[in-house]
VOSEDO-14364 format. One record per residue (C-alpha): residue in one letter; x, y, z; residue number from 1; chain. Coordinates in steps of 0.001 Angstrom, whole numbers, plus 500000, padded with zeros to 6 digits. Example, Ala and Ser with C-alpha at 12.3 -4.5 7.8 and 13.67 -1.06 7.14 Angstrom:
2
A,512300,495500,507800,1,A
S,513670,498940,507140,2,A
***
This chain:
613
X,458415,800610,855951,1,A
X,461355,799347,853837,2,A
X,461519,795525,853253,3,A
X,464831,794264,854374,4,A
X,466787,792459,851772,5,A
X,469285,789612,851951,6,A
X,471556,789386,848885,7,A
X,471493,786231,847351,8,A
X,473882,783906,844542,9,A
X,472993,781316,842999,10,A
X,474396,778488,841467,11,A
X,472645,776376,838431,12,A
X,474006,773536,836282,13,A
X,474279,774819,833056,14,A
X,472416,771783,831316,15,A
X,469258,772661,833507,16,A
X,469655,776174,832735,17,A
X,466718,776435,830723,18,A
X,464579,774976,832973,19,A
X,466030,776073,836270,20,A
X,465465,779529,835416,21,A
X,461781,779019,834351,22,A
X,461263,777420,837989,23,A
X,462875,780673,839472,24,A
X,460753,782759,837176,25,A
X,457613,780915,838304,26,A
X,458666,781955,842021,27,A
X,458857,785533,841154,28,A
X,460902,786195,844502,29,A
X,464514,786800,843698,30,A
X,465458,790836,842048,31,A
X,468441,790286,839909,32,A
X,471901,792101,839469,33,A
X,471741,793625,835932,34,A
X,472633,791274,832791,35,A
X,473390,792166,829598,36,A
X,471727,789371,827292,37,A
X,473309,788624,823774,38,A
X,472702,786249,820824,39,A
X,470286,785890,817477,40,A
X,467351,785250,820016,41,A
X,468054,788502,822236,42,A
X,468402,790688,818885,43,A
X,465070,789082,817382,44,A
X,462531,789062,820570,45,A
X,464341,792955,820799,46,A
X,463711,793678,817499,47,A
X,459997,792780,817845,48,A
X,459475,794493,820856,49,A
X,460569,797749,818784,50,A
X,458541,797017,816250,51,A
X,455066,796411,818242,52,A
X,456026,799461,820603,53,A
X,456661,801687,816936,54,A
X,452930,800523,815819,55,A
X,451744,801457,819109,56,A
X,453205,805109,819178,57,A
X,451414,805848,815754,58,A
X,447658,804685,816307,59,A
X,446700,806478,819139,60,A
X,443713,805680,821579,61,A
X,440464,806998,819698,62,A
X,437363,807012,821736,63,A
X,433647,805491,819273,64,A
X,436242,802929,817731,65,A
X,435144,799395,818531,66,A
X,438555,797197,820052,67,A
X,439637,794135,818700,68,A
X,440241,791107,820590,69,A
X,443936,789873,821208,70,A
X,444103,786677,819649,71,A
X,447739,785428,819915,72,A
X,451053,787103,819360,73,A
X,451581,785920,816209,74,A
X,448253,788285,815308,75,A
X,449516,791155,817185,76,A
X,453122,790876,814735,77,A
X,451120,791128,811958,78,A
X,449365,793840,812925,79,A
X,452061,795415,814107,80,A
X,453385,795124,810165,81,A
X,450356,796145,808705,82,A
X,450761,799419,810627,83,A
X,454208,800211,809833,84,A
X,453462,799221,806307,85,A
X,450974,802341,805834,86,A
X,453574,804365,808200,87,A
X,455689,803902,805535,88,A
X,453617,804747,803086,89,A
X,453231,807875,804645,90,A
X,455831,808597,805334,91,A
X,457407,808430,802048,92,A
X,454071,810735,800596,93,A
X,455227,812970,802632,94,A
X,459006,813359,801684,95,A
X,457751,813247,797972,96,A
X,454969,816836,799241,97,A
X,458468,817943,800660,98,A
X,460501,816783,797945,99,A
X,457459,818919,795143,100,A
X,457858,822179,797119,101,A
X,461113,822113,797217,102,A
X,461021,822081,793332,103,A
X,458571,824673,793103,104,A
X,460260,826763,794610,105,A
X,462970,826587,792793,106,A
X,461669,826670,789272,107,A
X,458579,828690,790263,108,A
X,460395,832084,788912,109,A
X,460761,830858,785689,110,A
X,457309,830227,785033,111,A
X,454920,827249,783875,112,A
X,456953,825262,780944,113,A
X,457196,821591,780118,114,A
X,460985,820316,780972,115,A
X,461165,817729,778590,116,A
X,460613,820065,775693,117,A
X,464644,820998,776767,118,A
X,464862,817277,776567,119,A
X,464110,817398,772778,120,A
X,466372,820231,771557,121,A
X,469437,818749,773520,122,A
X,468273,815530,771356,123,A
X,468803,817756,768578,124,A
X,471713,819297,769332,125,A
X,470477,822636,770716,126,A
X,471266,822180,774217,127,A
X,469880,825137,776859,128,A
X,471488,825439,780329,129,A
X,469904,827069,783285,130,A
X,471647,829202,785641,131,A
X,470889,831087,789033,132,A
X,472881,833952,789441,133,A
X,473065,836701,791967,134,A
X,472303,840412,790433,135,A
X,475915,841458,790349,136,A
X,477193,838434,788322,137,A
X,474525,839936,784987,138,A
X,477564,841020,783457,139,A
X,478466,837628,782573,140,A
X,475596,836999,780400,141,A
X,476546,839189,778067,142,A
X,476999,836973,775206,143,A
X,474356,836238,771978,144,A
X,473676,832641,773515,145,A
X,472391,834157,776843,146,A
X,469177,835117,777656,147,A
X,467567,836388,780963,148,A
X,464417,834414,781724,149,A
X,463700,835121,785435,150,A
X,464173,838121,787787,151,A
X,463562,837401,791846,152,A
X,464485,840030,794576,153,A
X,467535,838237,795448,154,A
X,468554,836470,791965,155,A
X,468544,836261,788372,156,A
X,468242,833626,786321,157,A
X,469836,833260,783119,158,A
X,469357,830291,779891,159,A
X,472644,829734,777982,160,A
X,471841,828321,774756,161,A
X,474761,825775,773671,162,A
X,478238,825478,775108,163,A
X,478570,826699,778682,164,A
X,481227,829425,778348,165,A
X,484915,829440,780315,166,A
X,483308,832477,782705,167,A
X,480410,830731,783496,168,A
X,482267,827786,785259,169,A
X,481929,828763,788826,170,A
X,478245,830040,788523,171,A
X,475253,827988,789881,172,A
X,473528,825623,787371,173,A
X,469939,824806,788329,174,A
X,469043,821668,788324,175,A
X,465975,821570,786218,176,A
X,462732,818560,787070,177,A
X,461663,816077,784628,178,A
X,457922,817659,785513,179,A
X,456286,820814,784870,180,A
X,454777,823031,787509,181,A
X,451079,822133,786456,182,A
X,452419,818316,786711,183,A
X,454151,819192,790417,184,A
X,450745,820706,791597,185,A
X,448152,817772,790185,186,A
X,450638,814863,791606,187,A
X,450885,817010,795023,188,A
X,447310,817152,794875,189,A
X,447059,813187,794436,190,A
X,449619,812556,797390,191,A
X,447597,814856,800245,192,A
X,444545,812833,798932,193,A
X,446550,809617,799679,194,A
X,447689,811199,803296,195,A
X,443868,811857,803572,196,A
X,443328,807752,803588,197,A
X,446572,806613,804734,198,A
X,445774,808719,807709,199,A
X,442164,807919,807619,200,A
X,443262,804192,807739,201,A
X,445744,804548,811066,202,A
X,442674,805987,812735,203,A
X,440463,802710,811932,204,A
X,443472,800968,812880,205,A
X,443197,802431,816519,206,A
X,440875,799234,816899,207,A
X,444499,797069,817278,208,A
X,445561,798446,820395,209,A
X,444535,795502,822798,210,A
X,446478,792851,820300,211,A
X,449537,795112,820248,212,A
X,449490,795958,824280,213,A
X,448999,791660,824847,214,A
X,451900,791107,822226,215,A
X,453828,794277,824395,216,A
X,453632,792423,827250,217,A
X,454379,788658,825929,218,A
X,457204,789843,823873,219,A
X,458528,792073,826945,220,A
X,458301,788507,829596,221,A
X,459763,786732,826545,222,A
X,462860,789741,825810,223,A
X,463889,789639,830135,224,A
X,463826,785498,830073,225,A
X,466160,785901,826939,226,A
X,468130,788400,828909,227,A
X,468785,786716,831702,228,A
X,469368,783112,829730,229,A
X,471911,784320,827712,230,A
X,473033,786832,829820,231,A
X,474085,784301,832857,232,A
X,477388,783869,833939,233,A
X,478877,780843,833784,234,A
X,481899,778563,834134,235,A
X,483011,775499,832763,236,A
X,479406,773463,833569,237,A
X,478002,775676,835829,238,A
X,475799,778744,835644,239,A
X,475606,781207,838074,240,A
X,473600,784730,838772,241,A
X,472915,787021,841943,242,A
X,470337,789422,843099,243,A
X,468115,790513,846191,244,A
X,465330,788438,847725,245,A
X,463112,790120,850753,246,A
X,463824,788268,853962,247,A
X,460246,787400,854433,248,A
X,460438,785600,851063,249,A
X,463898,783556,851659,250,A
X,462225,780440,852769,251,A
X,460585,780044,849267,252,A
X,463869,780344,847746,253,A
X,465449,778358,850269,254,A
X,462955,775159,849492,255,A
X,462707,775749,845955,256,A
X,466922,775709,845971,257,A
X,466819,772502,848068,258,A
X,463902,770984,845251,259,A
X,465957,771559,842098,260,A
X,469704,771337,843666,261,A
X,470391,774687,843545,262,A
X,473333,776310,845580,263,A
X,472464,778685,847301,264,A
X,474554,781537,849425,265,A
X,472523,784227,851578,266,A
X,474310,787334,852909,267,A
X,473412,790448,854308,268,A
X,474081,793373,851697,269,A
X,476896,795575,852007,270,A
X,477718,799316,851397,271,A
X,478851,798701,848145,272,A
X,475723,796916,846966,273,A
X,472950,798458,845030,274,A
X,469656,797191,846386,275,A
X,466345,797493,845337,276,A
X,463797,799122,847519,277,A
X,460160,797921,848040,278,A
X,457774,799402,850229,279,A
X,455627,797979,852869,280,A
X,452888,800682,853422,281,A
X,449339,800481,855048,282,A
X,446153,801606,853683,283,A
X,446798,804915,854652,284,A
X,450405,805565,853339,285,A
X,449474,803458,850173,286,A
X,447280,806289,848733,287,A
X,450729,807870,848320,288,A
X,451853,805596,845849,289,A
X,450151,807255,842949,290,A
X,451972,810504,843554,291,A
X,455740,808619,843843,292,A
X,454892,806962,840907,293,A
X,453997,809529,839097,294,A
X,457153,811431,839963,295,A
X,459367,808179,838967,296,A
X,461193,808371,842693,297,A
X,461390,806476,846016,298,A
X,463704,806383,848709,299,A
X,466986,804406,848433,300,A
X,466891,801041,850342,301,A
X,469222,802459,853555,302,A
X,466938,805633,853243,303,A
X,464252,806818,855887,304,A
X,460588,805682,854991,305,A
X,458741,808925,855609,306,A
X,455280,807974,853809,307,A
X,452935,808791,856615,308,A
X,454192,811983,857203,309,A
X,454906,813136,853358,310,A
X,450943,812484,853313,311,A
X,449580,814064,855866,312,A
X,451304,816851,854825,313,A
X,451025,816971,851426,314,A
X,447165,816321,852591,315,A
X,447329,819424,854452,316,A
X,449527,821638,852073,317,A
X,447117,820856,849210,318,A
X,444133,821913,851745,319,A
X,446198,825714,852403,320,A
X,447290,826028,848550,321,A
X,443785,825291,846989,322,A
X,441976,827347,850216,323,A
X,438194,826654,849005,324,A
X,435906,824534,850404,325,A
X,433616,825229,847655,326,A
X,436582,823488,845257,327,A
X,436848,820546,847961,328,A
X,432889,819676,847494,329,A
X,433522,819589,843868,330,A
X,436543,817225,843969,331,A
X,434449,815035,846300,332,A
X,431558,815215,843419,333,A
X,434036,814447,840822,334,A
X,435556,811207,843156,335,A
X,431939,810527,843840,336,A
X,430992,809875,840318,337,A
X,434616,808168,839757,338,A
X,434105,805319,842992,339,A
X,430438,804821,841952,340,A
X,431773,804025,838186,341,A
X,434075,801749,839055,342,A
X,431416,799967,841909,343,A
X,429123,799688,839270,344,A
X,431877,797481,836668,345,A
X,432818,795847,839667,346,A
X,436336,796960,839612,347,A
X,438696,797624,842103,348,A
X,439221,801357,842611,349,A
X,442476,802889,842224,350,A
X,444413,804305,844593,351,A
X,444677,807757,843072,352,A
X,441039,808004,843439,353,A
X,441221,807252,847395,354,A
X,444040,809998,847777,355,A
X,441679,812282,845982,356,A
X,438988,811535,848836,357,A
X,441488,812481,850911,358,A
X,442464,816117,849481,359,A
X,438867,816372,848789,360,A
X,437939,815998,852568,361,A
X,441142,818148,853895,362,A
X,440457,820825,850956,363,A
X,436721,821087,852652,364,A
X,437808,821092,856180,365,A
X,440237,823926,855981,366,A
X,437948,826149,853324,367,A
X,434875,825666,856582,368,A
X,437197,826870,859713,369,A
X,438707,829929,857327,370,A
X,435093,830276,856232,371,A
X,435836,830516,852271,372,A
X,433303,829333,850184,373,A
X,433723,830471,846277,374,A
X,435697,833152,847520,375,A
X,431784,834440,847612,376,A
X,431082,837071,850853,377,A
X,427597,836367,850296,378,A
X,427879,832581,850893,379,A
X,430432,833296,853751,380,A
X,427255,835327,855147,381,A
X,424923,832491,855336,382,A
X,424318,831748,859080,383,A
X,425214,828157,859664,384,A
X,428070,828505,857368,385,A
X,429643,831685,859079,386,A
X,429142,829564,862566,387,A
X,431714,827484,861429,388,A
X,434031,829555,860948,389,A
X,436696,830251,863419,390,A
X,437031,833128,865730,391,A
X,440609,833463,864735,392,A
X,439544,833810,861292,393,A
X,437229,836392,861886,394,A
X,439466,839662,862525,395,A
X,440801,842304,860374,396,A
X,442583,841552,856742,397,A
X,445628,842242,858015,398,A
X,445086,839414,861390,399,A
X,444216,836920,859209,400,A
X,446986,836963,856876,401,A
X,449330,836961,860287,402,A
X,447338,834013,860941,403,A
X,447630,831817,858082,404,A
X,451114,833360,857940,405,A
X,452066,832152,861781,406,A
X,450123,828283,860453,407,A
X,451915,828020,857343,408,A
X,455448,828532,859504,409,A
X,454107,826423,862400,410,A
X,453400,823920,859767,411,A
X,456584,824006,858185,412,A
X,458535,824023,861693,413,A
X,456818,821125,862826,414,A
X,457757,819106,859956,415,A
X,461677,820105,859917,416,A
X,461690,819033,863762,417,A
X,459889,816117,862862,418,A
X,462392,814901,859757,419,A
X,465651,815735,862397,420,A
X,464083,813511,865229,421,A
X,463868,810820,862228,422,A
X,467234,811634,861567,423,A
X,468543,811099,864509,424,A
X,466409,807975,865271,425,A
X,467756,806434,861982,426,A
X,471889,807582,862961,427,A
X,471653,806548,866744,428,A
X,473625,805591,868527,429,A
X,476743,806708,865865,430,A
X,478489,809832,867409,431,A
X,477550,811848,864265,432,A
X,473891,812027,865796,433,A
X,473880,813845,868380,434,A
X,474486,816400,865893,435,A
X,470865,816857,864841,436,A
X,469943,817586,868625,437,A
X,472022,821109,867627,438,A
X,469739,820829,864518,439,A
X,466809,820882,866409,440,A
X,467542,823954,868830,441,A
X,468665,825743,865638,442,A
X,465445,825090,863900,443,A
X,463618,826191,866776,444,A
X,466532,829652,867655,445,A
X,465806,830553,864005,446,A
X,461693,829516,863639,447,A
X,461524,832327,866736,448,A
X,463388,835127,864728,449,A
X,460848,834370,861554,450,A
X,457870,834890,863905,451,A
X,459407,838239,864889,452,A
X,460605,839360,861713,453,A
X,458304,838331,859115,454,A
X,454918,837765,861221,455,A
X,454853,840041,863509,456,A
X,456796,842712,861405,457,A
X,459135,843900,864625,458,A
X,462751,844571,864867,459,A
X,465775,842423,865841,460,A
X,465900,844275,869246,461,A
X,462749,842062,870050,462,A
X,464320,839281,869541,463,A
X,464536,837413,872720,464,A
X,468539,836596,874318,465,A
X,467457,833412,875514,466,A
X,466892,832129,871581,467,A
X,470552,833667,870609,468,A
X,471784,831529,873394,469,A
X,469857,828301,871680,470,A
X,470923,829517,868150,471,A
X,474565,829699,869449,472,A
X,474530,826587,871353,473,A
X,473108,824217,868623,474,A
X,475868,825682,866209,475,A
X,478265,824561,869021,476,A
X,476298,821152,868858,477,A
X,476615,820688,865625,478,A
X,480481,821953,865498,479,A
X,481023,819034,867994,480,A
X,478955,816227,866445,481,A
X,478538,816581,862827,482,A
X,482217,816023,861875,483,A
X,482428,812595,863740,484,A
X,482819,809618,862017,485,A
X,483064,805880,863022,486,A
X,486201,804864,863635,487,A
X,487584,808346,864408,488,A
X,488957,809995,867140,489,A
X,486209,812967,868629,490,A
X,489133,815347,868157,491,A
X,489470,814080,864387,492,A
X,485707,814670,864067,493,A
X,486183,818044,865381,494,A
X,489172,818944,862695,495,A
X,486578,817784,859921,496,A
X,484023,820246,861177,497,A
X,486801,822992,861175,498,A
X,487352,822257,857888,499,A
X,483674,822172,856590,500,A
X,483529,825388,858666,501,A
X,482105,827186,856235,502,A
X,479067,824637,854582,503,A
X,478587,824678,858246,504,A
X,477873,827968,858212,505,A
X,475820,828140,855044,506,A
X,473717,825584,856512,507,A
X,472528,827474,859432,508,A
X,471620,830500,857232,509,A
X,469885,828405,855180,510,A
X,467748,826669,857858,511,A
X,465885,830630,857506,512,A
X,464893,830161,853884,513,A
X,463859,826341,854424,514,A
X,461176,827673,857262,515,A
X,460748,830756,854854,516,A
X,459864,828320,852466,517,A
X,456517,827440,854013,518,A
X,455418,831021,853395,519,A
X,454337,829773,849591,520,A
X,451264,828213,851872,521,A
X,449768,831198,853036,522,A
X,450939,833477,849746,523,A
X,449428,830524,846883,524,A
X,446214,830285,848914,525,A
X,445269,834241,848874,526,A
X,446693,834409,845364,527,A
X,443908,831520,844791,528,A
X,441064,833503,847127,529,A
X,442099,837010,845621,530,A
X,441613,836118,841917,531,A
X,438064,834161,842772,532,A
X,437666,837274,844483,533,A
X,438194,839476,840959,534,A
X,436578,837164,838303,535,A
X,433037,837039,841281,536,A
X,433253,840768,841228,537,A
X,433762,841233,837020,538,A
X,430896,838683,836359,539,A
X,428371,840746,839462,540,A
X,429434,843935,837463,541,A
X,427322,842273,834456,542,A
X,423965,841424,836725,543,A
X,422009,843274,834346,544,A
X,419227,841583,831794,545,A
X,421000,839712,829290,546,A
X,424177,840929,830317,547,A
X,423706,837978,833474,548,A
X,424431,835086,831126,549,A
X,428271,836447,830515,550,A
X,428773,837269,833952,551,A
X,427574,833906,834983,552,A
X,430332,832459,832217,553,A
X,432835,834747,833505,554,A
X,432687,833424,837343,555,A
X,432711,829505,835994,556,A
X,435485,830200,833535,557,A
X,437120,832639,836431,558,A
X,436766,830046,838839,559,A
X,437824,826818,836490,560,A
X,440974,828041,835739,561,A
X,441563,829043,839328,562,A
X,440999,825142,839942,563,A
X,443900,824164,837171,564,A
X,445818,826721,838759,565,A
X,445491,824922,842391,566,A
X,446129,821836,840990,567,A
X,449622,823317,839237,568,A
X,450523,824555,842983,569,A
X,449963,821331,844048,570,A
X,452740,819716,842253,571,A
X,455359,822768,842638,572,A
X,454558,823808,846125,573,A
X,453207,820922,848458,574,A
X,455032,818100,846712,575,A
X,458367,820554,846598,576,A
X,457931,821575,850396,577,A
X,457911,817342,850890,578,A
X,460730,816467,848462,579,A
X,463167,818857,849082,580,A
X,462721,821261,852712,581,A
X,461533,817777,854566,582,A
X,463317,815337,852722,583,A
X,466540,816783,853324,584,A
X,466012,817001,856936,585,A
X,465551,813164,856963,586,A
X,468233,812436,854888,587,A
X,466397,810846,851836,588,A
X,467396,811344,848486,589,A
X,464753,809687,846675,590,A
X,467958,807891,845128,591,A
X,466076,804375,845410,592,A
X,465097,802135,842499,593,A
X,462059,799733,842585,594,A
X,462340,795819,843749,595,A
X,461354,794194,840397,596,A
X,461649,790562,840776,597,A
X,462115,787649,837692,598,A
X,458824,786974,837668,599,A
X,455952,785486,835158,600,A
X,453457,788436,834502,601,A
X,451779,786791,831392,602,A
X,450456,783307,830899,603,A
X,453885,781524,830075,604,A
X,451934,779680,826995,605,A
X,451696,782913,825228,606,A
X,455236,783136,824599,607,A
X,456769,783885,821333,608,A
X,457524,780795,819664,609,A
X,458509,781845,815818,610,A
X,462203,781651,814486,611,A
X,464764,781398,817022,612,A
X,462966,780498,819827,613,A
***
């Protein structure tokens, strides 16, 4: 469910600003507008949030490497400058390596010589000039001062001894280093062994990664109280700022407004307004969380909630795409060992883990009743195993795939129908609505012809009149109904459906390919079965004396990257069949942005209190 909001201004005297926004921090209630914060104290704290964010990026979590304790962000600066300082260092090794090649390769032709002998004849009045020329120019080195001292493929290189003649002007001059090529290689030597410990160093310095995360987070409280304290509005002695505040939540406000004086003005939001969204979801729907988060999306706040169902699809998608209960009982080892680590440090287990229960458990279930175990005929064989598996599963190749065919597009139906009901729940009783009751005889009029056409492989003369009458008769529905809009006349909501005639149309075809979609179900899990299939049979081909121990590799490395291959259908198929073919159904666009409230999320006595502050 989506928390309701009320939008909410309020009103501060600007000599209590300081500590009138502390007390609404403390709170942690009220999401503000966006403020753009300015001043020496913004630039600093934002400045030192770069700079302990930069030390993080370049010591990277090292497993055997003993933490250090966070001891105050003071500590964690210095750290953070200790880092950069051998970053630097580093960093400027390695333009120097760049800087050497460079140089060698540009004086490598002319051999191994020592530059500053050149130095000593120009100090004597004999001064030699390099120059790089291409092969066609060697006819301008034709004088008794020139000399040829380098051939390349591509080039020549010539030494003019004295004054650099008239026709010479326009030819490349190379630029010559104050160190020979034996000097270039021993100090390029000396730098990679001064990468070797500079880099050597970073590693150790791996151990700083709780100090800098603490200072992160101190510095990052500090950086959005700075934001919003000298990004306030205000006039003449007041200071004012709005946001969003969940309804069930106003009543803190509203007390802690009466406490320190504060004015206070509560409306609803309107059409214009951008509000946050926060989610109220059960223990069910919450193992969801893990998988919106991890996609960075969530519905907009005058969007449809449709958590339960996006799970116990996705639940049930994942179970068809990965097709092996053999794979479930090894997820459900792996989220085994995971909950029992986490019991045993007495630490609250994540949600992801719980979801994984779930897939786990689903993933089993559906590889039992299609009786797929390893993709392996010989466990399929075993008696108690083969009892569970269902009759309908038992017939020809050919039935079966009609089978999980005629499920995957039962599936998919069932969850269109479901999202236009929602639709329609969420639009009623605006005229407009009635339009997804032509959705849903559509849906249906067009789920019919993909039974006949695709699953049972018959022509169109099969095709039953009464579902051309439905198919017609939604379109008419929809012709009616979609156009309208409050405040119009029906006829005017009939003139903008003639004008949309044709995305009207184009919608109806495409309600095939959206039920077409769900075919990826059925055509991802045999993929999955067929190639456990191949890599069982290539590693029984090798059952033979010592032959047995590579056939045994090839099913586990056969079967392993099966499993990555699963999880990779995961994410494209069942989340896309959820985010996009169901989704738009409903009406969400996922165009929501999280309620993040001004809030205290690290002990306030941490704060930054060096210059400025």
């Amino acid at each position: 469910m989506i928390v309701k909001m009320n939008k909410v201004s309020l009103v501060l005297l600007d000599k209590y600003r300081d500590e009138s926004l502390k007390q609404l921090r403390r709170l942690g209630v009220l999401h503000l507008n966006a403020l753009k914060g300015n001043g020496e104290k913004f630039e600093h704290l934002s400045s030192l949030r770069d700079k302990l964010s930069s030390a993080l990026v370049y010591v990277p979590a090292i497993s055997g490497i003993e933490p250090q304790a966070f001891s105050g962000i003071m500590d964690s600066l210095e750290k953070a400058d200790a880092i950069l300082e051998k970053v630097a260092e580093k960093q400027a090794a390695n333009e120097r390596i760049l800087a050497i090649v460079r140089e060698v390769e540009k004086i490598g032709p002319l051999g191994d010589f020592d530059p500053s002998l050149l130095k000593t004849l120009e100090d004597k009045n004999l001064k030699i000039t390099v120059f790089k020329a291409k092969k066609s120019d060697e006819a301008l080195f034709t004088g008794e001062n020139s000399f040829r001292v380098a051939v390349t493929k591509n080039n020549q290189f010539f030494a003019v001894v004295g004054n650099i003649p008239e026709n010479l002007k326009s030819v490349e001059i190379l630029d010559l280093p104050e160190k020979s090529l034996t000097e270039l290689s021993k100090e390029k030597s000396a730098l990679s062994g001064v990468l070797n410990k500079l880099n050597k160093e970073l590693e150790e310095m791996s151990s700083m990664r709780i100090p800098l995360s603490e200072g992160l987070k101190i510095i990052d409280q500090d950086l959005v109280y700075e934001n919003v304290r000298s990004g306030i509005n205000k006039e003449e002695e007041l200071s004012y700022l709005s946001g969003f505040c969940p309804v069930e939540k106003l009543e803190k406000l509203k007390a802690k407004a009466a406490e320190e004086g504060w004015g206070l003005l509560i409306e609803e939001p309107t059409e214009e307004d951008e509000v946050p969204t926060e989610l109220k979801v059960g223990k069910f729907t919450s193992m969801l969380s893990p998988v919106l988060d991890f996609l960075g999306i969530l519905p907009g706040y005058r969007e449809y909630d449709i958590s339960f169902f996006f799970l116990c699809f996705f639940s049930i998608f994942t179970a068809m795409l990965i097709g092996d209960a053999g794979y479930g009982l090894i997820f459900l080892a792996v989220t085994a060992v995971v909950m029992i680590a986490f019991g045993s440090k007495k630490k609250p287990i994540p949600k992801a883990v719980f979801l994984l229960l779930l897939l786990s458990v689903t993933t089993i279930a559906w590889g039992i009743v299609t009786g797929t175990w390893f993709a392996s005929q010989s466990i399929m064989e075993i008696g108690p195993i083969a009892a569970l598996k269902l009759d309908v599963f038992k017939g020809s190749d050919e039935e079966q795939i009609a089978v999980v065919m005629g499920i995957s597009f039962f599936l998919g139906i069932v969850q269109l129908l479901i999202g236009v009901v929602q639709n329609f729940k969420k639009n009623f009783p605006k005229k407009n609505s009635f339009a997804q009751i032509g959705w849903f005889a559509v849906l249906i009029a067009v789920y019919y012809l993909v039974l006949v056409l695709v699953v049972r492989r018959a022509g169109l003369d099969t095709y039953p009149k009464q579902m051309m009458y439905l198919l017609l008769g939604g379109v008419a529905v929809i012709f009616l109904f979609g156009g309208q809009e409050e405040g119009q006349s029906f006829v005017k909501g009939i003139i903008n459906s003639l004008t949309n005639f044709l995305q009207l149309f184009l919608d109806v075809v495409g309600t095939f390919s959206d039920i077409m979609s769900y075919v990826r179900l059925f055509a991802v899990g045999l993929a999955s079965v067929k190639i456990a299939e191949t890599f069982n049979q290539l590693g029984a081909g090798m059952s033979g004396s010592w032959m047995i121990v590579f056939g045994i590799l090839i099913i586990i490395i056969g079967h392993t990257l099966n499993i990555v291959l699963g999880l990779m259908a995961i994410l494209v198929h069942a989340v896309r069949l959820n985010i996009l073919e169901y989704s738009g159904k409903v009406g969400v666009e996922w165009s929501g942005f999280k309620y993040d409230p001004f809030k205290v999320s690290v002990d306030e006595s941490q704060s930054y209190k060096g210059e400025f502050i």
